[in-house]
OpenMM code with the backbone's topology and positions (N, CA, C; nanometers):
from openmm import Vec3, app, unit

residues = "UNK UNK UNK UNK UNK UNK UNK UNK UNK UNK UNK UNK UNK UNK UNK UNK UNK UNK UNK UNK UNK UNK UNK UNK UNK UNK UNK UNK UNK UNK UNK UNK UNK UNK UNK UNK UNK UNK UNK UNK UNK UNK UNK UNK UNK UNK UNK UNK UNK UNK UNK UNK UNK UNK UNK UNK UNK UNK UNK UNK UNK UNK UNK UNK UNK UNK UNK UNK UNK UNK UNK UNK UNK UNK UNK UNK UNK UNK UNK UNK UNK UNK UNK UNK UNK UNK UNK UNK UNK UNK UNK UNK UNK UNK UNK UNK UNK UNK UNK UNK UNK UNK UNK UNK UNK UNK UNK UNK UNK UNK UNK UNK UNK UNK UNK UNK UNK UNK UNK UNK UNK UNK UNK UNK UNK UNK UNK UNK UNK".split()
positions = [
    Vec3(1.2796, -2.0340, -1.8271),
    Vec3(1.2672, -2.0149, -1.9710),
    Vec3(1.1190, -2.0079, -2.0055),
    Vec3(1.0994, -1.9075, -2.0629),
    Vec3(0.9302, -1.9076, -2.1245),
    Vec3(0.9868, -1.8885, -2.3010),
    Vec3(0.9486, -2.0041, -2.3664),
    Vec3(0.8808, -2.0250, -2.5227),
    Vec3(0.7436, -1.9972, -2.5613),
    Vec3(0.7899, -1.9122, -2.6259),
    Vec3(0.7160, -1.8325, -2.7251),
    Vec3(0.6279, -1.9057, -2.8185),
    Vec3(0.5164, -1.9680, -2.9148),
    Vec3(0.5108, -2.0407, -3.0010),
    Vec3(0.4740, -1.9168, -3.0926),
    Vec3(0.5833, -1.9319, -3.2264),
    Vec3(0.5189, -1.8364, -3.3544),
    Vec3(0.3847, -1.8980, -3.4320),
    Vec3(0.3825, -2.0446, -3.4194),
    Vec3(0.3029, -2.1141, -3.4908),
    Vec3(0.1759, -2.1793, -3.4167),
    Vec3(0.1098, -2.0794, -3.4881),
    Vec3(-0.0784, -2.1554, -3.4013),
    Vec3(-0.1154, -2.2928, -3.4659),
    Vec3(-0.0964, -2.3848, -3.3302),
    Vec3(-0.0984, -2.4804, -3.3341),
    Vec3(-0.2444, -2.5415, -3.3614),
    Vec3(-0.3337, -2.4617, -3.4189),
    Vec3(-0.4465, -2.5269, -3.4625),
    Vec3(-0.4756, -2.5061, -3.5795),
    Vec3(-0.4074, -2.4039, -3.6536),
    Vec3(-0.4558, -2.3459, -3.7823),
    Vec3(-0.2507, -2.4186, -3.8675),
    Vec3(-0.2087, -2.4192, -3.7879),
    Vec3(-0.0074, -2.3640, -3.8074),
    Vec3(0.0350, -2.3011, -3.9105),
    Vec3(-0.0177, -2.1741, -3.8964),
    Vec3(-0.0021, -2.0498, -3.9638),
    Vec3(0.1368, -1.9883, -3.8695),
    Vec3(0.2605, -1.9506, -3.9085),
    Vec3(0.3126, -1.8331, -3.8353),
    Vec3(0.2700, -1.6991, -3.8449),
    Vec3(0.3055, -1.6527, -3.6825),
    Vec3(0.3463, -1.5148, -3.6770),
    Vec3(0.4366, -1.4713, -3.5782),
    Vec3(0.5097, -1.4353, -3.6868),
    Vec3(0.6677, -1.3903, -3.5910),
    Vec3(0.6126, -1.2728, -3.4739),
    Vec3(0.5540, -1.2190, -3.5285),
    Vec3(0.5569, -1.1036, -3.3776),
    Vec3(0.4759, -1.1841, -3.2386),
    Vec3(0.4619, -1.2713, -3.2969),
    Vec3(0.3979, -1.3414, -3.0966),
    Vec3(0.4864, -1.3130, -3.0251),
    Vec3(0.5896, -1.3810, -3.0483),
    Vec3(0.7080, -1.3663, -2.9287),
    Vec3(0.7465, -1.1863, -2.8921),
    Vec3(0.7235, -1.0802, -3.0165),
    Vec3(0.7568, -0.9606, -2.9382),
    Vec3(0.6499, -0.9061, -2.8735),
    Vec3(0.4876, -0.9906, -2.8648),
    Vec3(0.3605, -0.9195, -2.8242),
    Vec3(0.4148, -0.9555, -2.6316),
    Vec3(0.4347, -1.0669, -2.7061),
    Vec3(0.4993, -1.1631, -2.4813),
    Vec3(0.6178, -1.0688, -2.4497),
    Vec3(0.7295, -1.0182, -2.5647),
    Vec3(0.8384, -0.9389, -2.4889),
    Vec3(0.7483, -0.8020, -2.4432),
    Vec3(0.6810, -0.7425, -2.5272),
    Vec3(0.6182, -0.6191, -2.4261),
    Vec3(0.5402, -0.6506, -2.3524),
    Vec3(0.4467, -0.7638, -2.3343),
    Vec3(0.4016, -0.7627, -2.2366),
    Vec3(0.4819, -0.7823, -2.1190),
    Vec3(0.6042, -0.8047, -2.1554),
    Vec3(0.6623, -0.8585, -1.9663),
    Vec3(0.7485, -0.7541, -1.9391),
    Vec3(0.7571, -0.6439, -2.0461),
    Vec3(0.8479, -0.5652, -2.0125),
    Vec3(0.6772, -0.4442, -1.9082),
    Vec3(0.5892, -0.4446, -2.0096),
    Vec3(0.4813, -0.3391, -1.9587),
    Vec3(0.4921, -0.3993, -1.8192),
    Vec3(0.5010, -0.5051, -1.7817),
    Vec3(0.4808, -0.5984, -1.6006),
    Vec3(0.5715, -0.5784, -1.5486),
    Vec3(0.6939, -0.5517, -1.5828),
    Vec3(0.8284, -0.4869, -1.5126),
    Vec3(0.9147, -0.6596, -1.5377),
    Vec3(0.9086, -0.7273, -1.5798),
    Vec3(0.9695, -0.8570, -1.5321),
    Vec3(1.0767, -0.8101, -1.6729),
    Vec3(1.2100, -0.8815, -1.6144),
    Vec3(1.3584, -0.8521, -1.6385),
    Vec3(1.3555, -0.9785, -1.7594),
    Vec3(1.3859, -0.9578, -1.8917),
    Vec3(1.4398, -1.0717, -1.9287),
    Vec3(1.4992, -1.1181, -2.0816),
    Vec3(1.5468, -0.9700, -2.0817),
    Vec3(1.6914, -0.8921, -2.1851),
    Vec3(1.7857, -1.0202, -2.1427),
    Vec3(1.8105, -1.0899, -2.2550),
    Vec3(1.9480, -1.1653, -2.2357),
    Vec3(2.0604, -1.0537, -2.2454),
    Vec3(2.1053, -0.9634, -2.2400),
    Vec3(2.2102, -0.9114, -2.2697),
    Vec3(2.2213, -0.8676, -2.1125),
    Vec3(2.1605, -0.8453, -2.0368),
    Vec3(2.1534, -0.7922, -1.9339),
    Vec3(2.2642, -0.8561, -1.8305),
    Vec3(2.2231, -0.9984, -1.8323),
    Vec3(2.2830, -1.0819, -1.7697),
    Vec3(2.4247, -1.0443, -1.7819),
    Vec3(2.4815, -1.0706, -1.9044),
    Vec3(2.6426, -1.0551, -1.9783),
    Vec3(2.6650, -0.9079, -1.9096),
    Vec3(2.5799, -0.8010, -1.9239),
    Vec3(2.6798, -0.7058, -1.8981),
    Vec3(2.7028, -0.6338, -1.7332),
    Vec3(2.7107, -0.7134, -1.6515),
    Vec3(2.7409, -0.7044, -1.5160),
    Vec3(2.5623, -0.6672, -1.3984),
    Vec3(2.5075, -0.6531, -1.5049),
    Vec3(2.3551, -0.6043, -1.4206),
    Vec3(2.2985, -0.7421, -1.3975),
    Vec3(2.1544, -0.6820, -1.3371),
    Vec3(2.1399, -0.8197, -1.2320),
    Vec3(2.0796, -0.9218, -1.3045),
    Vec3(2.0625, -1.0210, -1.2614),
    Vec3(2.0007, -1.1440, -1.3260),
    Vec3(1.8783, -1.1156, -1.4104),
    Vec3(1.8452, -1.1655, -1.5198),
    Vec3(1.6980, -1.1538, -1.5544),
    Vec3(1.5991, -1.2159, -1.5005),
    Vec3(1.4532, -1.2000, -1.4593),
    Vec3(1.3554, -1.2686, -1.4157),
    Vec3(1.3364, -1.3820, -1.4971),
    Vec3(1.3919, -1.3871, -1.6348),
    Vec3(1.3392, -1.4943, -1.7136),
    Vec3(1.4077, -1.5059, -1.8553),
    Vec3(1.4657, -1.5854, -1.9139),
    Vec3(1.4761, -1.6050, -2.0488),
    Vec3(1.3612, -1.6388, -2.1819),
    Vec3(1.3856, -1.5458, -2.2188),
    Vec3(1.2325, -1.5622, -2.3278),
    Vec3(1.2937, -1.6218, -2.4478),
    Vec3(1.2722, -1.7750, -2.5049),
    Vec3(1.2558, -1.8307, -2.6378),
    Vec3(1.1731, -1.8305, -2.7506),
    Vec3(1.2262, -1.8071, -2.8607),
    Vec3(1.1489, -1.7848, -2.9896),
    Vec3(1.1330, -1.9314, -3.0263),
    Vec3(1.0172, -1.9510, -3.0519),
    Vec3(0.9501, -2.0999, -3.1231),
    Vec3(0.9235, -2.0977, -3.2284),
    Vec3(0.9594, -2.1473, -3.3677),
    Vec3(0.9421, -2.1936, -3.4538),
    Vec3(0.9051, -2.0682, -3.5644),
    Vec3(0.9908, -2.1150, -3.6989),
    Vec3(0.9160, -1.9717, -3.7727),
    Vec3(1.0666, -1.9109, -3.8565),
    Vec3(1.1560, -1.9283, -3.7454),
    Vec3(1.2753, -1.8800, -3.8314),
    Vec3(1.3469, -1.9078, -3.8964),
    Vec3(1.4030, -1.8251, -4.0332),
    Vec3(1.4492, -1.9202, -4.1370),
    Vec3(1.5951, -1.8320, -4.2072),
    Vec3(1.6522, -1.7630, -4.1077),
    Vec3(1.7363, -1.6513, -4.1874),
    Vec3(1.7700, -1.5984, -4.0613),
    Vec3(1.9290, -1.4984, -4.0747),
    Vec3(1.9535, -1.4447, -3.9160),
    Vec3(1.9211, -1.3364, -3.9353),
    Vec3(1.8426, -1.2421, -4.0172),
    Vec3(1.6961, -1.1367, -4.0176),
    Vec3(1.6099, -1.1822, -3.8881),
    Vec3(1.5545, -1.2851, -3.9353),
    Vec3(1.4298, -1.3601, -3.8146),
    Vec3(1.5282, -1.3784, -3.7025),
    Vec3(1.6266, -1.4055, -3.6474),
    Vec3(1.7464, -1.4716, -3.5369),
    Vec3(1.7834, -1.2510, -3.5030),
    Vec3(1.7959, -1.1940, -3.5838),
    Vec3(1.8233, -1.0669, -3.5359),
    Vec3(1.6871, -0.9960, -3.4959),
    Vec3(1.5713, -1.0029, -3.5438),
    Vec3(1.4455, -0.9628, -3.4753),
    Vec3(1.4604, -0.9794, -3.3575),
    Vec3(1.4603, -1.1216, -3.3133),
    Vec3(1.4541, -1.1451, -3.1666),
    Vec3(1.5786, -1.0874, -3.0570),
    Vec3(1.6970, -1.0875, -3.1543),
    Vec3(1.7998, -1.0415, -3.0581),
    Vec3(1.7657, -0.8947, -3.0252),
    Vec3(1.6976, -0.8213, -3.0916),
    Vec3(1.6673, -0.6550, -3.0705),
    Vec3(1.5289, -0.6552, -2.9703),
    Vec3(1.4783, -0.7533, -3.0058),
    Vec3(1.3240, -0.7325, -2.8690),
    Vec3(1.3870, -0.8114, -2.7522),
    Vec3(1.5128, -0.8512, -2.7113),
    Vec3(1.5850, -0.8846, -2.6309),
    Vec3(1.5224, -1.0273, -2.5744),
    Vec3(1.5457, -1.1346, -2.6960),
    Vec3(1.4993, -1.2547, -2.6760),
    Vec3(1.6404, -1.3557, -2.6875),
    Vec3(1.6475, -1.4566, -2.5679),
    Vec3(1.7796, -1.5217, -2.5498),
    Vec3(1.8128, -1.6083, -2.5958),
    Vec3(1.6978, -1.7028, -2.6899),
    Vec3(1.7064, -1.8260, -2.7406),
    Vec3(1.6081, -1.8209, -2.8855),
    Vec3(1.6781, -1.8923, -2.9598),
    Vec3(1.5680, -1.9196, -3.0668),
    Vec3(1.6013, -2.1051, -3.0464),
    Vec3(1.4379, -2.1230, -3.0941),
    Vec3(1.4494, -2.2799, -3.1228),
    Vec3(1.4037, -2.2620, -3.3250),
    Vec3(1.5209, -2.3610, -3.3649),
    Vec3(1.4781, -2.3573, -3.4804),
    Vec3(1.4611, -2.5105, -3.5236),
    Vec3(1.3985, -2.5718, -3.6351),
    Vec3(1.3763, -2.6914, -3.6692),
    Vec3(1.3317, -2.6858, -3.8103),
    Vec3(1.2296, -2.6554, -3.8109),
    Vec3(1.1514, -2.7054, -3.9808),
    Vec3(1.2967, -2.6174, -4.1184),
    Vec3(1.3154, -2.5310, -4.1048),
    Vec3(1.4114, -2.4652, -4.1808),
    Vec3(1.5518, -2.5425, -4.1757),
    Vec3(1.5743, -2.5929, -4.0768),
    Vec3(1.7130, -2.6995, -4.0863),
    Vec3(1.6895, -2.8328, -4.1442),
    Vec3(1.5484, -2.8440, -4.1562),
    Vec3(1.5374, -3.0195, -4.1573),
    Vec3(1.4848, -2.9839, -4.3326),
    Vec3(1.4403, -2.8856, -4.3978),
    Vec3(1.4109, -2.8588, -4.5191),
    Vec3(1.5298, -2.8449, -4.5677),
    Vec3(1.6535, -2.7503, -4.5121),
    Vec3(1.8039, -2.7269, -4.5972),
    Vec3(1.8507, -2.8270, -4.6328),
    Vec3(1.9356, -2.8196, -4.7748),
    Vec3(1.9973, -2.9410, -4.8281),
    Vec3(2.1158, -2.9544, -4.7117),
    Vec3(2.1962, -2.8468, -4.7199),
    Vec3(2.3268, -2.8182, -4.6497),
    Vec3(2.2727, -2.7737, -4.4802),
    Vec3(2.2656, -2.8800, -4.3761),
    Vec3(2.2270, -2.8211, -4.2569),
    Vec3(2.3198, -2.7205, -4.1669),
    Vec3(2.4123, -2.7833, -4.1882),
    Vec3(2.5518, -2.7139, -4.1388),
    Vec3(2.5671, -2.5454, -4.2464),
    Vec3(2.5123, -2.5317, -4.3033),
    Vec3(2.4992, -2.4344, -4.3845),
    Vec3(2.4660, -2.3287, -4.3678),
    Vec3(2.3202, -2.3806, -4.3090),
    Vec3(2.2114, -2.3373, -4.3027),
    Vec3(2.1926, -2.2550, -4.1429),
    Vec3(2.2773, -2.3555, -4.0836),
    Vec3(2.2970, -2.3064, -3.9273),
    Vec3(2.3710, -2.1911, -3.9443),
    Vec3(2.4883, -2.1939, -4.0152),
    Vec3(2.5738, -2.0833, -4.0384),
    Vec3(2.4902, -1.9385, -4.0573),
    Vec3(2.4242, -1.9810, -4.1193),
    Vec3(2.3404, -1.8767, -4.2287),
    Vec3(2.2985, -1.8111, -4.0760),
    Vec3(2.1878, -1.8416, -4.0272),
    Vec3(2.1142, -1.8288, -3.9501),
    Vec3(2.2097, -1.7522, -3.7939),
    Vec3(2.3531, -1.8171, -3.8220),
    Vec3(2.4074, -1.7282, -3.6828),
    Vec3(2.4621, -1.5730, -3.7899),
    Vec3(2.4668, -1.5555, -3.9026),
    Vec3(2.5701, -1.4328, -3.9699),
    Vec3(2.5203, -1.3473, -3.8749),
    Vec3(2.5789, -1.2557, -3.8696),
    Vec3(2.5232, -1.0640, -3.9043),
    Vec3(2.4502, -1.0383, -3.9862),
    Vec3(2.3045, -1.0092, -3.9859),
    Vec3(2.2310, -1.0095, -4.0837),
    Vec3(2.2824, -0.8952, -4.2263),
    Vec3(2.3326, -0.8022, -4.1941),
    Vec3(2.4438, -0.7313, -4.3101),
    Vec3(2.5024, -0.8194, -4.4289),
    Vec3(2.5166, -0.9515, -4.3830),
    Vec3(2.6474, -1.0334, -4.4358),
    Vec3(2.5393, -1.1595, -4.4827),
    Vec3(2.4749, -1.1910, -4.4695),
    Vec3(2.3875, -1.2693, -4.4754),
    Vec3(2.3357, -1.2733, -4.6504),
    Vec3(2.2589, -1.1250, -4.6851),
    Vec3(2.2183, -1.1352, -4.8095),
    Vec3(2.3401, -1.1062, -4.9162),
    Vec3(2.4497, -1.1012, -4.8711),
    Vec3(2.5451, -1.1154, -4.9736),
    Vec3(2.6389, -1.2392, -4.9643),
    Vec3(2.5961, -1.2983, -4.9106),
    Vec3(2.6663, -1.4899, -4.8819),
    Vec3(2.6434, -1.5705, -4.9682),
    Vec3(2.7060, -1.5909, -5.0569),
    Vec3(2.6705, -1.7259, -5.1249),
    Vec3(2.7162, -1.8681, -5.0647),
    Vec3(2.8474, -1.8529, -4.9882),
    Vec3(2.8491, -1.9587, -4.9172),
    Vec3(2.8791, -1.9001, -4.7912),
    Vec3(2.8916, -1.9802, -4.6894),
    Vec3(2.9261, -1.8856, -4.5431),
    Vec3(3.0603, -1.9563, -4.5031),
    Vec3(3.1218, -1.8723, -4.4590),
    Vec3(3.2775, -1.9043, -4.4344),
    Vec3(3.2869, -1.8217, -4.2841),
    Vec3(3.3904, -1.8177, -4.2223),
    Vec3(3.4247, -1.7761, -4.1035),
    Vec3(3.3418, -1.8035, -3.9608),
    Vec3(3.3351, -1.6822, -3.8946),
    Vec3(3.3063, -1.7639, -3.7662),
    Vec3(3.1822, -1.7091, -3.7037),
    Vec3(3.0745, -1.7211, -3.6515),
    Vec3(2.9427, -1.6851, -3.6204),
    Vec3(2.9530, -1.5930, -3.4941),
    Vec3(2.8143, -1.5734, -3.5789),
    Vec3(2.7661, -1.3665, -3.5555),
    Vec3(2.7465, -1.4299, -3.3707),
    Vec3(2.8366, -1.3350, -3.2763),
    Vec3(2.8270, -1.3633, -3.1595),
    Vec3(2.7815, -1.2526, -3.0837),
    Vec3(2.7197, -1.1735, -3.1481),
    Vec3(2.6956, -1.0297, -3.0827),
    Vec3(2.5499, -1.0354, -3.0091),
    Vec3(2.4665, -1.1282, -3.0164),
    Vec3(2.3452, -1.1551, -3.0303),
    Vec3(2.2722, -1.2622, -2.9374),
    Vec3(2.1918, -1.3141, -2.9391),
    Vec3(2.1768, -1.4327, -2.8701),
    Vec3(2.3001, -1.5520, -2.8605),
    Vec3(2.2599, -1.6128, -2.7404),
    Vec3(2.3817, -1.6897, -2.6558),
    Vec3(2.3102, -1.8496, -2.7113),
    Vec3(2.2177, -1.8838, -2.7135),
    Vec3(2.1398, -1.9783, -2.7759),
    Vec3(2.0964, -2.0269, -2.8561),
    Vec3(2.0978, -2.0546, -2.9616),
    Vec3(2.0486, -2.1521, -3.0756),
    Vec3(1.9966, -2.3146, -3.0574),
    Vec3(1.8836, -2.3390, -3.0001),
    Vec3(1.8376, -2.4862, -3.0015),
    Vec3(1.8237, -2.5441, -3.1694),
    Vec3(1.8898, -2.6368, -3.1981),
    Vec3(1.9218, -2.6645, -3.3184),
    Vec3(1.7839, -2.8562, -3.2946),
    Vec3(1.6908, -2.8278, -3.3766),
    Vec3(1.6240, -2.9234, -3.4065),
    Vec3(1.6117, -2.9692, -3.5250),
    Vec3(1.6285, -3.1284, -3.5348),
    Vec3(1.6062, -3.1665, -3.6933),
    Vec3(1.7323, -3.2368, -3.6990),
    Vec3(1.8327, -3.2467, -3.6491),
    Vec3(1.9728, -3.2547, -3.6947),
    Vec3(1.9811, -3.4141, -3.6874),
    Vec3(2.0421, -3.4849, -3.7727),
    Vec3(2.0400, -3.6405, -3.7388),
    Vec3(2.1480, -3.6910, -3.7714),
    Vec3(2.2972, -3.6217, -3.7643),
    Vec3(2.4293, -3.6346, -3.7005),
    Vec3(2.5364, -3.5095, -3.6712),
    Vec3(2.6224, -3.5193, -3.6140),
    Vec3(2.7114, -3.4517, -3.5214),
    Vec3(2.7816, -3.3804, -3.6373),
    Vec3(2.7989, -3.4174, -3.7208),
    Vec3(2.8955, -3.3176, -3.8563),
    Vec3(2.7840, -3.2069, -3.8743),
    Vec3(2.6521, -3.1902, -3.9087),
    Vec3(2.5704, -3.1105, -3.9404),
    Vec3(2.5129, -3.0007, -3.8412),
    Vec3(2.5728, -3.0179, -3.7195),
    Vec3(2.5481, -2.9461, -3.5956),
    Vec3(2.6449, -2.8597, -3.6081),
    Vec3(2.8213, -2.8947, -3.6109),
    Vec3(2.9156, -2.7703, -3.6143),
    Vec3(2.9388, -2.7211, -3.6788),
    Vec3(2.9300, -2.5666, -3.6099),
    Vec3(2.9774, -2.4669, -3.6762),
    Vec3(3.1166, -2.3965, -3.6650),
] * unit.nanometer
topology = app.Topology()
chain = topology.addChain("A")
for resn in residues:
    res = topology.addResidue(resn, chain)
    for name in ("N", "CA", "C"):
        topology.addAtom(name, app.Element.getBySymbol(name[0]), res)
């Protein structure tokens, strides 16, 4: 697993495109590491690439699934939501479905990343989705 950090840890300013500057760079190096790759019968990836910090919507969670990133870690945006369990929801939709949600109902956007590291959470009801 290589993590990405969106947030410069000296200034902690984000920027979401760090993590796609590291996906082209490893794609320009030839190194394999499309999560989708894995799932669809081709060979292993050289590496799983994680998104660090920054995302707050499954817009930001669908960026990464298109520069073929396998994990997001999210935290500050769950630990700010009133509703965490909500908020997680939010964050797995179809981004289509997302800006017309007022509440989220049904069952999460699975087309996409296999991973969600859920940080911030400080009991077991606010984790499931």
């Amino acid at each position: 697993v290589l993590g990405v950090n969106n947030r410069n840890l000296h200034t902690f300013r984000l920027d979401l495109s760090q993590t796609e500057k590291v996906a082209e760079e490893l794609a320009r190096r030839g190194l394999a590491f499309h999560h989708d790759k894995c799932c669809s019968g081709e060979s292993k990836p050289d590496m799983t690439l994680c998104a660090l910090s920054g995302m707050s919507n499954s817009h930001d969670v669908q960026r990464y699934r298109t520069a073929g990133v396998g994990m997001c870690l999210i935290g500050e945006s769950l630990m700010r939501a009133s509703d965490p369990s909500l908020a997680i929801r939010g964050l797995c939709l179809d981004p289509k479905d997302y800006a017309s949600s007022q509440s989220v109902s049904g069952g999460a956007y699975t087309a996409g990343t296999k991973v969600v590291k859920v940080c911030g959470i400080t009991n077991a009801e606010d984790a499931l989705v």
